[in-house]
C-alpha positions as CSV (number, residue, x, y, z in Angstrom):
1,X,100.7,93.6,97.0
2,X,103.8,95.6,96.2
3,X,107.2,93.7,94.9
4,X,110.4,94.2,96.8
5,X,113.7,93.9,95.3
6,X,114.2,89.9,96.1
7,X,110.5,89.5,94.5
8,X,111.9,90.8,91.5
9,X,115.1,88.9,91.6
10,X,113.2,85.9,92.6
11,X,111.0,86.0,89.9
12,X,114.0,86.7,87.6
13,X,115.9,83.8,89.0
14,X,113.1,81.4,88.8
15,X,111.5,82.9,85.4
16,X,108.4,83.9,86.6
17,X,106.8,86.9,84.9
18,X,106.8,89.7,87.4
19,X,102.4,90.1,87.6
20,X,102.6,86.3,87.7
21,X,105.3,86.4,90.8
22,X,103.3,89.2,92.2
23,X,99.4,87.9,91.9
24,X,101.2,85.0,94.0
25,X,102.1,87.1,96.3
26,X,100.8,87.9,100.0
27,X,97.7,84.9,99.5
28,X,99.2,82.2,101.8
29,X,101.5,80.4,99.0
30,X,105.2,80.1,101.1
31,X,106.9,79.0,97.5
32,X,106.4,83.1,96.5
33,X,106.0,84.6,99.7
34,X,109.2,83.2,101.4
35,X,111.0,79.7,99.6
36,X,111.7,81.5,96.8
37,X,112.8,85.2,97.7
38,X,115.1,83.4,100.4
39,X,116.8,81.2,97.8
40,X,117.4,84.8,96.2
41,X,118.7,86.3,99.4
42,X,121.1,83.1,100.3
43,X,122.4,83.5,96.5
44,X,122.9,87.7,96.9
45,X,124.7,87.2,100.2
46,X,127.0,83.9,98.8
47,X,127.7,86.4,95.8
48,X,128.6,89.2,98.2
49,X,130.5,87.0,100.4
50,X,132.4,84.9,98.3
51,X,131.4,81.7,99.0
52,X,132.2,78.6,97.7
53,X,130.0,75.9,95.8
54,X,130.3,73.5,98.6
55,X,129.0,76.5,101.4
56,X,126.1,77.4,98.9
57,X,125.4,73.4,98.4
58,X,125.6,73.5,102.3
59,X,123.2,76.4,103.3
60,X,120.5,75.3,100.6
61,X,119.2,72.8,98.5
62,X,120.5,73.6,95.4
63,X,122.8,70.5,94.0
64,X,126.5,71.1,94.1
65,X,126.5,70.3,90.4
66,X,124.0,73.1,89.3
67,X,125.4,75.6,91.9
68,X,127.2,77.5,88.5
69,X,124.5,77.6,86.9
70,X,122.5,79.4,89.8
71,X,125.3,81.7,90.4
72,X,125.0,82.7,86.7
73,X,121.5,82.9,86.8
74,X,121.9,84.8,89.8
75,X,124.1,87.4,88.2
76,X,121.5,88.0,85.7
77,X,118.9,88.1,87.3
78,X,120.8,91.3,89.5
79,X,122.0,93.4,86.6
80,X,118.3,93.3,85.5
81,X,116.6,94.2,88.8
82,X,119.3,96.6,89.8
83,X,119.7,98.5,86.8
84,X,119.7,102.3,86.8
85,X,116.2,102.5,84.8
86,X,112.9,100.2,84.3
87,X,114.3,101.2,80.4
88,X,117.9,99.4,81.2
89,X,116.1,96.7,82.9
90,X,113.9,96.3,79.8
91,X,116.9,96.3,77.4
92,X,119.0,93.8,80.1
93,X,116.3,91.5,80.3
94,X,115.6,91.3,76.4
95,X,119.5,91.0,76.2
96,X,119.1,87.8,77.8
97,X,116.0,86.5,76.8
98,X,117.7,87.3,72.9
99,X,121.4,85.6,74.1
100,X,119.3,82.7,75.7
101,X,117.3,82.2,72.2
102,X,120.7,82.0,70.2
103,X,122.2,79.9,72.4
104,X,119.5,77.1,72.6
105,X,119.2,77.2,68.3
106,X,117.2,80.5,66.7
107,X,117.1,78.3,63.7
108,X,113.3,77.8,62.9
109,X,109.9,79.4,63.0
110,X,108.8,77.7,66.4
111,X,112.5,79.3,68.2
112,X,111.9,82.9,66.6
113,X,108.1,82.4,67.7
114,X,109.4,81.5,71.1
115,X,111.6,84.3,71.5
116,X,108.3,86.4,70.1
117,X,106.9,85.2,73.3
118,X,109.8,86.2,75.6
119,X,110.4,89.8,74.3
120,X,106.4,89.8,75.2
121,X,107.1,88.7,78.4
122,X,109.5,91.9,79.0
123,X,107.4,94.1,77.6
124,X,104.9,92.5,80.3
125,X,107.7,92.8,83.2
126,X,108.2,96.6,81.9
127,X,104.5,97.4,82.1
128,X,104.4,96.3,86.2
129,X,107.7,98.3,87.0
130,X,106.2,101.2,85.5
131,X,102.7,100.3,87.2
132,X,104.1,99.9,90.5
133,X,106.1,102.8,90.0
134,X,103.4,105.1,88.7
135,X,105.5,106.2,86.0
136,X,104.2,106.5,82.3
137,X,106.3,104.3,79.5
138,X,107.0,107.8,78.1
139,X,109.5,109.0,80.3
140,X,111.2,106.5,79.1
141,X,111.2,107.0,75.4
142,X,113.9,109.1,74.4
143,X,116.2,106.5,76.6
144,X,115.4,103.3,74.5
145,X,115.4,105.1,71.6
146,X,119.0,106.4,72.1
147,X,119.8,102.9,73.1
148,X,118.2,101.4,69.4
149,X,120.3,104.3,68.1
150,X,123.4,103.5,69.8
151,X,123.5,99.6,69.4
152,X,122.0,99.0,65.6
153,X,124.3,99.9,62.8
154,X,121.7,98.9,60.4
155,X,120.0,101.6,57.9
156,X,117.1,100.3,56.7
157,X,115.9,101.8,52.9
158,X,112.6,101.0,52.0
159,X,112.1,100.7,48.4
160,X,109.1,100.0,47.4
161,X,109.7,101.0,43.2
């Protein structure tokens, strides 16, 4: 079955890999095919609307307390699925899997490991835009190279005297 959009957010907002979210899809399980992706829809259209905590609290079943945190989530989850290129998404979405990492402690083997996993994860989510797409991870090269270029300020010298 193909993804839409609010699959994609969905599986963004509930971090779910996006062939996981999909093989999910379309085989009679109402949490992927329609609980989920409307959670997604209520949170896009309280976003576009303005509404308040207690309106979002009051059209779902989210708790008031964690509203915030699904708005923020939310938020992400958007500027990865709607960027301008499966390359931006890619660089969004290890962005935040990287900022995530820091933020919980990147202090030992086991947190760099797990982060290991994650950047995995959205080289995974990469491969089924590009699938579903039909689009070859070349045409996308020269665009995450110029990003490497752009961001890192770091010139590595190899001496191996």
């Amino acid at each position: 079955m193909r993804m839409k959009r609010i699959h994609f957010l969905a599986a963004e907002l509930f971090s779910y890999s996006y062939d996981n979210y999909k093989d999910h899809l379309g085989i009679g399980n109402a949490r992927f095919d329609k609980l989920m992706p409307e959670d997604a829809a209520l949170l896009e259209q309280a976003e576009k609307e303005g509404w308040t905590d207690e309106e979002i609290a009051a059209e779902s079943d989210f708790k008031l307390d964690d509203i915030p945190r699904w708005r923020e989530k939310f938020r992400e989850a958007l500027a990865i699925v709607d960027a301008k290129s499966p390359a931006q998404s890619f660089l969004r979405g290890i962005q935040s899997s990287v900022e995530y990492a820091v933020k919980e402690g990147l202090d030992d083997k086991k947190s760099i490991e797990n982060l290991v996993g994650q950047i995995c994860y959205r080289a995974a989510d990469l491969s089924c835009i590009l699938k579903q797409n039909n689009e070859p991870l070349s045409k996308y090269s020269k665009e995450l190279r110029s990003r490497a270029d752009e961001i890192s300020d770091i010139d590595h010298e190899f001496n191996f005297e």
